[in-house]
C-alpha positions in Angstrom: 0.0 0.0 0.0 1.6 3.6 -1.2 0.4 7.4 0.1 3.1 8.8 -2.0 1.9 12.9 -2.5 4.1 15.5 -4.1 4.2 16.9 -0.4 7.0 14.6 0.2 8.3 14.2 -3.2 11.9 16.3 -1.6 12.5 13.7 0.9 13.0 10.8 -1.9 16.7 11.7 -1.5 16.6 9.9 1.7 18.7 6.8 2.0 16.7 3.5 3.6 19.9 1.6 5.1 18.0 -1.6 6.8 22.0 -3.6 6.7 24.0 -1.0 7.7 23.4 2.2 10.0 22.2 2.2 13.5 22.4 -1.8 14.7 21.8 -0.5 18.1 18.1 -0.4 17.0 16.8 -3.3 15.8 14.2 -4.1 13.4 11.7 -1.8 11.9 13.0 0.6 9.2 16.5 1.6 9.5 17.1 5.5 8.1 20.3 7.2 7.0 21.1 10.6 8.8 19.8 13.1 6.2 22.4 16.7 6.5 20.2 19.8 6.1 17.6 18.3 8.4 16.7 19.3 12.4 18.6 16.6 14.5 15.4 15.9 16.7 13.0 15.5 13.8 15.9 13.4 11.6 14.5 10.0 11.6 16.9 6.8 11.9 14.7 4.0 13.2 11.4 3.6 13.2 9.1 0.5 14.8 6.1 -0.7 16.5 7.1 -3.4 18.8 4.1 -5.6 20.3 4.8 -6.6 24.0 1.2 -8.5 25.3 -1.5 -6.6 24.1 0.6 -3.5 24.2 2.0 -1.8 20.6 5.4 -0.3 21.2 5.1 2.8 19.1 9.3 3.7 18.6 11.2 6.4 16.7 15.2 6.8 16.8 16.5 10.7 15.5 19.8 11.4 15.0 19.2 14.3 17.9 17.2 15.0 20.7 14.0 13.7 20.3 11.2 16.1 21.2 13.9 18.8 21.5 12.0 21.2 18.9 8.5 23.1 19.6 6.9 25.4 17.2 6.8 28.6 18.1 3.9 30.6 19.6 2.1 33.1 18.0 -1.0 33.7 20.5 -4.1 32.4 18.8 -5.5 29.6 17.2 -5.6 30.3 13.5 -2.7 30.1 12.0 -0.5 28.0 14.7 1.9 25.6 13.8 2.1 22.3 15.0 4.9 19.8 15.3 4.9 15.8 14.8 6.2 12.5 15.1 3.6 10.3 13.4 3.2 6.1 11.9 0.7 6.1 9.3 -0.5 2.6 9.6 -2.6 0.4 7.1 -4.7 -0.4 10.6 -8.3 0.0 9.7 -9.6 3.8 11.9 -12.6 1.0 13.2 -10.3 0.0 14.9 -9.8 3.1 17.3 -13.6 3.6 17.0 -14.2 5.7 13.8 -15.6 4.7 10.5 -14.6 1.7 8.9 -12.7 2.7 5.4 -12.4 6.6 7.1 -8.6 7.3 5.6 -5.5 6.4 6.3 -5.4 5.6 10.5 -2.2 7.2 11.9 -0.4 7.5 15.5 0.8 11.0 16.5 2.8 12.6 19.3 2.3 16.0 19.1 3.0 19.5 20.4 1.1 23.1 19.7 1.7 25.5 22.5 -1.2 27.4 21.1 -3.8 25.4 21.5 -5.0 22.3 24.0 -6.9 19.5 22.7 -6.3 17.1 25.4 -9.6 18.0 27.0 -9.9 15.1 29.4 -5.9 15.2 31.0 -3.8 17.7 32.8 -0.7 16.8 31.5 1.6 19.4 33.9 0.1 18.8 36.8 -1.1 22.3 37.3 -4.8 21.8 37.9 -6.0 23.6 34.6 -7.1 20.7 31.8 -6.7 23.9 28.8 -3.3 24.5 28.9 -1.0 21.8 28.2 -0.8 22.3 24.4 2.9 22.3 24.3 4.1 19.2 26.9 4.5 16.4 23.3 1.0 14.4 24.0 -0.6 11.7 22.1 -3.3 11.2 19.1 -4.8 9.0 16.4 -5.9 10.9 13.5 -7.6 9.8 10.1 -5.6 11.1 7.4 -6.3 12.4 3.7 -5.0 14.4 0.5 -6.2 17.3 0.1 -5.3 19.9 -2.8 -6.6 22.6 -0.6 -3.8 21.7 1.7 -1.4 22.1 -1.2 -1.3 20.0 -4.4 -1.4 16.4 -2.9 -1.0 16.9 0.7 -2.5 15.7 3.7 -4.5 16.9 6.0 -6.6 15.2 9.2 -9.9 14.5 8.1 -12.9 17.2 8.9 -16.2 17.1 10.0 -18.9 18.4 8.4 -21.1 20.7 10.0 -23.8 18.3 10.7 -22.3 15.0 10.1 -22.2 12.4 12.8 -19.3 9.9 12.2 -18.4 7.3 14.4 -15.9 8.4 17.1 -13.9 7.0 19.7 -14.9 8.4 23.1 -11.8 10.1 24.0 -12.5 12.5 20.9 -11.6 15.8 22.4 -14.4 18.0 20.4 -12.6 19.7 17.6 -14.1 19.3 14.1 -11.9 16.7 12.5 -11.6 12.8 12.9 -8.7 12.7 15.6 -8.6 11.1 19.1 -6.9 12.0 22.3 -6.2 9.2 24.2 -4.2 10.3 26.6 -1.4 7.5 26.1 1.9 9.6 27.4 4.9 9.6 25.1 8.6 8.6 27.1 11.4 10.8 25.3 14.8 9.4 26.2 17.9 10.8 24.8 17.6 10.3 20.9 14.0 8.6 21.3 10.7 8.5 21.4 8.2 5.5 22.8 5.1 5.2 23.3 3.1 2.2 25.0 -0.9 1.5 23.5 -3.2 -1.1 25.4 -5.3 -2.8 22.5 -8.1 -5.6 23.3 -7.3 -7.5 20.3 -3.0 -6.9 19.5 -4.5 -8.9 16.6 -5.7 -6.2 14.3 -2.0 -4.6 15.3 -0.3 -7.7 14.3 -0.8 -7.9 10.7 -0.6 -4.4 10.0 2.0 -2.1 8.1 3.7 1.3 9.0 5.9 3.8 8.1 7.7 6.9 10.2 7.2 10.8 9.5 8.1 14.2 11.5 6.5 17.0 9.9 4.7 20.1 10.8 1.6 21.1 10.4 -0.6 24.1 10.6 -4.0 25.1 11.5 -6.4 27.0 8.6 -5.8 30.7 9.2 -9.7 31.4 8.7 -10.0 28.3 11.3 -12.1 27.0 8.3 -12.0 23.4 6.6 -9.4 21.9 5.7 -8.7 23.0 9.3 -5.3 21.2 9.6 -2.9 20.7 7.2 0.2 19.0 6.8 2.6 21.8 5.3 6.5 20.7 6.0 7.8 17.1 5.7 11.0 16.6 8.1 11.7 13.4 7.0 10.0 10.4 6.1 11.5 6.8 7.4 11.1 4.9 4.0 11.9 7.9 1.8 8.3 7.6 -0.5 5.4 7.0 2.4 5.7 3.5 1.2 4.8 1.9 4.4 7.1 -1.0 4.3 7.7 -1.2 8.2 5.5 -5.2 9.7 4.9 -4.7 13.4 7.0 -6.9 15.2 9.5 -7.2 12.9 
């Protein structure tokens, strides 16, 4: 299965070394160091481990992970938003949206503009509205979208009116994305995050791929609300998805 969009057409440069670099991580997809690229959004190793019925969600960079936060600009329309993310050929049924909804992805994010982790405090602080920036986690139901850009992606909107299926940790915004509250680890050069599933089943056979990008919310905070505008780095190069879980 290939998402290849013109988005990401730059990164094709990218050399996917699975024999050589980085043997300190193993399996997954093993990335050259790409120059010209920001250490902690410069991919090396990318995998989803399975331990139980937990999925191991794991990326490597070639600098501190999580290092980099967008800057603020003091509002909502307009922000910027930064990203590790696996697209995944997992069905999004599988998290609790539609069957056959786009292409089902696992993000850590950060957005010091904006919370949309409704249900967690993740500093500690008391207030629930203003942890935007701390790196948290998502699903999200991706798409192309020329409006985005010729060929790029954006998380899927909502209709005024329309009543998809949606997991109940949705966290209220307009757009097919989940906020399950599962917290990213960032250790040195990497990034892990641990996800419970009832069946590790639908996990198992699945196939991923690793991306850091940026994206950027609608500056009339109208649909396509958010967009993915800047590609980091992809792990296979081409959004081919040619990571197997547990593998």
């Amino acid at each position: 299965m290939t998402f290849f969009t013109p988005v990401i057409a730059a990164t094709l440069f990218l050399c996917v070394c699975t024999a050589q670099a980085h043997q300190g991580h193993a399996g997954g997809i093993q990335t050259a160091s790409a120059k010209g690229v920001n250490a902690s959004f410069d991919i090396v190793h990318t995998r989803i481990a399975k331990e139980g019925n937990t999925a191991v969600f794991h990326i490597a960079v070639s600098g501190k992970a999580g290092k980099s936060h967008p800057t603020k600009v003091g509002k909502l329309a307009g922000s910027s938003v930064f990203s590790y993310v696996w697209p995944t050929t997992m069905d999004p049924s599988v998290v609790g949206f539609d069957k056959g909804a786009g292409i089902l992805a696992f993000a850590v994010t950060s957005h010091p503009d904006f919370d949309d982790t409704p249900l967690y405090d993740e500093n500690g602080d008391g207030d629930l509205a203003n942890d935007g920036d701390l790196w948290h986690s998502h699903w999200v139901v991706l798409q192309t979208d020329d409006a985005c850009g010729k060929g790029a992606l954006k998380v899927i909107d909502i209709p005024e009116g329309a009543k998809p299926a949606l997991p109940k940790t949705w966290p209220g915004l307009p757009l097919l994305i989940d906020s399950p509250g599962y917290s990213p680890v960032f250790k040195g050069n990497t990034l892990e995050v641990r996800v419970p599933f009832d069946d590790i089943g639908v996990v198992a056979e699945s196939a991923f791929d690793g991306v850091a990008a940026a994206l950027r919310v609608n500056a009339s905070v109208h649909s396509p609300l958010l967009c993915v505008v800047d590609v980091f780095k992809v792990a296979s190069g081409a959004l081919t998805l040619p990571g197997k879980v547990g593998k």
